[in-house]
C-alpha positions in Angstrom: 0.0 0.0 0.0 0.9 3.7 -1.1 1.5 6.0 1.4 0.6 9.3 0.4 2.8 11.6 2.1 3.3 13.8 -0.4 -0.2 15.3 0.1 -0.1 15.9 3.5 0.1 19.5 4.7 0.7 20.1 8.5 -1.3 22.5 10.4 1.0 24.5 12.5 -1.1 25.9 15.9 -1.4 29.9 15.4 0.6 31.7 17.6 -1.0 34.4 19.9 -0.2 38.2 19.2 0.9 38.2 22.8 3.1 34.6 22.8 4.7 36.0 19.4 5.5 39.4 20.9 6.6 37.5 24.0 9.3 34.8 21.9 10.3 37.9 20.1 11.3 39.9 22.9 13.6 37.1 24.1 15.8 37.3 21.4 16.6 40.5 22.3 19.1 39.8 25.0 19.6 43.8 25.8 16.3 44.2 26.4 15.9 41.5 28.9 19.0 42.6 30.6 17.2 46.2 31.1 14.1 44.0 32.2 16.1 42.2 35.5 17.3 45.0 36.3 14.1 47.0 36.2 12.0 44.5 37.7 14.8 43.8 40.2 15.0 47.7 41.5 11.0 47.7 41.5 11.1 44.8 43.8 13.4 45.7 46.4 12.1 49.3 46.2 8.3 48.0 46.5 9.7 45.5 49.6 11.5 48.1 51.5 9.6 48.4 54.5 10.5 44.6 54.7 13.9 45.3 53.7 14.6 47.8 56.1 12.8 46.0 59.5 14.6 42.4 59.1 17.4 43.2 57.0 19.1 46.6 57.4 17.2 46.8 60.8 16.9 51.0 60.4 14.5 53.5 60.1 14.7 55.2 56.8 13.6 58.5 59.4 15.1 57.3 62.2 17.9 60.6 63.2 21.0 59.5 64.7 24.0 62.2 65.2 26.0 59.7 66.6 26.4 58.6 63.1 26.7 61.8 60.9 28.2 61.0 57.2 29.3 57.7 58.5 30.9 55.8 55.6 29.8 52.9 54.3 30.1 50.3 57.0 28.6 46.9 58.1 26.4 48.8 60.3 25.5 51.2 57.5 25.9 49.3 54.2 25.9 52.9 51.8 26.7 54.9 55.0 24.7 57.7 56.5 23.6 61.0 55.6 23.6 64.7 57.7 21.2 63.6 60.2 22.6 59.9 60.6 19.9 58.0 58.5 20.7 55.0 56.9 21.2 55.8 53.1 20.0 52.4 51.8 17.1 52.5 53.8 16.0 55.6 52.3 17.2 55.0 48.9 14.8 51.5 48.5 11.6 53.7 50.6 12.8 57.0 47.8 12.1 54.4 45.3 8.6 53.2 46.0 7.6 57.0 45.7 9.9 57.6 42.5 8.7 54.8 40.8 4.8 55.1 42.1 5.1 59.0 40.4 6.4 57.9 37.2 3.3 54.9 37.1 0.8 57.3 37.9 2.1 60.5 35.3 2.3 57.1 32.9 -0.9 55.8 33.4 -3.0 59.4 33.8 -1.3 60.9 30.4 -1.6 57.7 28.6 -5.4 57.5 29.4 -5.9 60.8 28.3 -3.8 61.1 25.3 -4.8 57.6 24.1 -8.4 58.6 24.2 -8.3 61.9 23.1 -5.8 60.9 19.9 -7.5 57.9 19.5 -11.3 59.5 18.8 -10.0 62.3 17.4 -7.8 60.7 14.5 -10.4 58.3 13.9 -13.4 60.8 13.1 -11.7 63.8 12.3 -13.5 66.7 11.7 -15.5 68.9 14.0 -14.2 66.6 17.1 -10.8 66.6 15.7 -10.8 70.9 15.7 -12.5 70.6 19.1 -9.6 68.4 20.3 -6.9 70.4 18.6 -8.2 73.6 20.1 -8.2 72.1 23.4 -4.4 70.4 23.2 -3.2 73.8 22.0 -5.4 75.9 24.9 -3.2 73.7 27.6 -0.1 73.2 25.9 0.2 77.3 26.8 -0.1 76.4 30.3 3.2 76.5 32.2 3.4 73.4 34.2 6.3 75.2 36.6 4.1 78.4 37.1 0.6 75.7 37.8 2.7 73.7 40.3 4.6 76.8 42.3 1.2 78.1 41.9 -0.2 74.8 43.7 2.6 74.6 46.3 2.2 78.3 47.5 -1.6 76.8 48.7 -0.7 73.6 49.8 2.3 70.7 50.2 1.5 68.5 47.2 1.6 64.9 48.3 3.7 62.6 45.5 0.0 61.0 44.5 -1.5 64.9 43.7 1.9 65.5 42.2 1.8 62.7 39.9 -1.9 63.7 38.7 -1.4 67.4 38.2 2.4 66.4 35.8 0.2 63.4 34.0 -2.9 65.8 33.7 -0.9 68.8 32.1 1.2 65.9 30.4 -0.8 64.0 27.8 -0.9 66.9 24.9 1.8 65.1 23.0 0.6 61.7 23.3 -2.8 62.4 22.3 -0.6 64.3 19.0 1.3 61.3 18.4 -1.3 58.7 18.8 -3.5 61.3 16.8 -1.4 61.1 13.7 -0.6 57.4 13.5 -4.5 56.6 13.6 -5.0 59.0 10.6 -2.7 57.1 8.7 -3.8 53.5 9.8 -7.7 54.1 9.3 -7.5 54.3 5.4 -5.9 50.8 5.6 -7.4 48.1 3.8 -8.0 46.3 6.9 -10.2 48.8 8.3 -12.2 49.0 5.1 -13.1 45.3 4.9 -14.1 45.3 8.8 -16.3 48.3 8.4 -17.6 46.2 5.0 -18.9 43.2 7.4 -21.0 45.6 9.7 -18.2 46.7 12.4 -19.2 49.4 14.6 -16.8 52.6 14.7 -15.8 52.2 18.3 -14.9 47.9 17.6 -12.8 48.8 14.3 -10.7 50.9 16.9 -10.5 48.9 19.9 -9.7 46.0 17.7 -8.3 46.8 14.5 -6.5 50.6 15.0 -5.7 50.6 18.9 -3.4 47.1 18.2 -1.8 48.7 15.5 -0.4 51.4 17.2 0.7 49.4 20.7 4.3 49.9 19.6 4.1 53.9 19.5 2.1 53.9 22.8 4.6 51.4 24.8 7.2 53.7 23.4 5.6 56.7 25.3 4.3 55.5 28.5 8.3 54.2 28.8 9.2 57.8 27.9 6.3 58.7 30.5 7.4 57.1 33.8 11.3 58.0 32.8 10.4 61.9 32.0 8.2 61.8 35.5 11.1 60.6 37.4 13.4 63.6 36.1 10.7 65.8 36.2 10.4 65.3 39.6 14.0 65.5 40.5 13.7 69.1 38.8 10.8 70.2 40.6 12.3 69.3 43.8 15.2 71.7 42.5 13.3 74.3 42.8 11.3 73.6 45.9 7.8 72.7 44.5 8.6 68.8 44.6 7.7 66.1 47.1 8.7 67.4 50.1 10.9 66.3 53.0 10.8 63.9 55.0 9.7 61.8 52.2 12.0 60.8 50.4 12.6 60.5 46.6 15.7 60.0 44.2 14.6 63.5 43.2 15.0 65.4 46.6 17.6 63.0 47.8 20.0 63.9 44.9 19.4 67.2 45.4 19.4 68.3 48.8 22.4 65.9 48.7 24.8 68.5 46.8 25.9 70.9 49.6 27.4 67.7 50.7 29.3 66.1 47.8 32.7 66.3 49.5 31.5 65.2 53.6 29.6 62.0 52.0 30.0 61.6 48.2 27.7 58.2 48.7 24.8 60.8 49.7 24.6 61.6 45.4 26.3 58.7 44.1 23.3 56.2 45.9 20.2 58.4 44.2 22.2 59.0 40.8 22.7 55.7 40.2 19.5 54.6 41.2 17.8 57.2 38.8 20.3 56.3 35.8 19.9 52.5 36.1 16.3 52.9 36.0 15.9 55.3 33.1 18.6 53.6 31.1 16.3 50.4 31.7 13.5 51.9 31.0 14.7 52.9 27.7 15.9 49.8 26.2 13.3 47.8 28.0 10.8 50.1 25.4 13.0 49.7 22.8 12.5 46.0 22.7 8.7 46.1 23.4 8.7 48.4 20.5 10.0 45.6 18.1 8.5 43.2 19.6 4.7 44.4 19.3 5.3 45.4 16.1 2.6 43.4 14.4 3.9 44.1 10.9 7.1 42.9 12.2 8.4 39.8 10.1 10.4 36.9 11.6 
């Protein structure tokens, strides 16, 4: 008996968009580097009040002039700053409110922006003039004149912070986003899903808000990296989160009367905010390649 092998045509299992974005992201070692090391600093950052109590055993507050610019020791692992605090414990507890501000600018200025670009270069028209008129009305707003403005009333915690930088924040996004969907919704695609009876808001959620995952990764990455520095600047000039809480911002700053009693007191925050940005960048770099759904193997 013939076999007919000839004939037979295997069926290879689809992949997912997600699992083929996923294998593609692994090739790209640099990217996975700046992934560990992200998700290694959001860890211990996110576990410092664990950190501190049963390892470092200190206080991150905790005043000791016993101890002023101690050097790095076994009792203070990145030494101590003018008041005696343990450095590491406030670097990991500086963290959780560095990182939780650049999340929440992220995720407020992505929502908007998003939206706004999404529904605006889909539809165009009279709600894309509306929208265009409104990003250009706020874009005049000075964001350092709203948020001296703001501290002069009250001390802005790091969560009204983070809302006021990601509300005045998402003009560009909602641009960027804007433009991309303009081009994407004369596609072919788009055409022959509105041709089988898809409804506006399905052919964006599922045909035009996919396609332009790369360019909105790519932002939110830029998002939480420019809040970070944006914060560090702000607490420049006074108007930032404000002592005693800590973040890489303030610490690095009020840190520079003291450069030459403990140099650890700027080296400790600068790295911190360098590593993380750095990651931050290549980790979006790779995402952008790998989400790319046009993107050929």
């Amino acid at each position: 008996m013939a076999h007919n092998v000839a004939g037979v045509n295997e069926t290879r299992p689809v992949q997912s968009y997600l699992a083929a974005s996923w294998a593609r992201l692994k090739k790209d070692k640099i990217a996975i580097v700046a992934l560990v090391i992200l998700a290694s600093i959001a860890l211990l950052s996110f576990a410092s009040p664990w950190i501190a109590t049963f390892i470092l055993r200190h206080d991150p507050n905790e005043i000791n002039l016993d101890r002023i610019f101690a050097p790095p020791d076994a009792q203070n692992w990145i030494g101590t700053d003018e008041y005696g605090r343990d450095v590491l414990a406030r670097v990991l507890y500086a963290g959780r409110v560095s990182l939780s501000i650049g999340l929440t600018v992220s995720a407020v200025s992505m929502t908007l922006g998003v939206m706004v670009g999404l529904v605006s270069g889909f539809f165009g028209g009279l709600i894309d003039d509306i929208s265009n008129a409104v990003i250009q009305t706020l874009m005049n707003i000075p964001l350092i004149f709203l948020l001296i403005l703001l501290s002069l009333l009250f001390r802005p915690t790091p969560v009204m912070l983070a809302i006021i930088i990601g509300i005045t924040g998402w003009m560009g996004t909602a641009r960027l986003v804007r433009g991309e969907v303009f081009s994407i919704r004369e596609r072919g695609y788009v055409d022959s899903a509105r041709s089988v009876g898809a409804g506006n808001w399905r052919i964006m959620v599922r045909h035009i808000l996919p396609n332009v995952a790369s360019l909105i990764i790519v932002v939110a990455a830029f998002a939480v990296a420019g809040a970070i520095l944006v914060e560090s600047g702000l607490s420049f000039l006074g108007v930032g989160v404000q002592p005693p809480t800590a973040t890489w911002g303030n610490m690095l700053i009020n840190s520079r009367e003291y450069i030459k009693s403990g140099p650890w007191l700027v080296a400790a925050p600068g790295v911190m905010i360098f590593l993380t940005i750095l990651s931050i960048f290549l980790l979006a770099n790779g995402l952008r390649d790998a989400l790319d759904p046009w993107l050929k193997e």
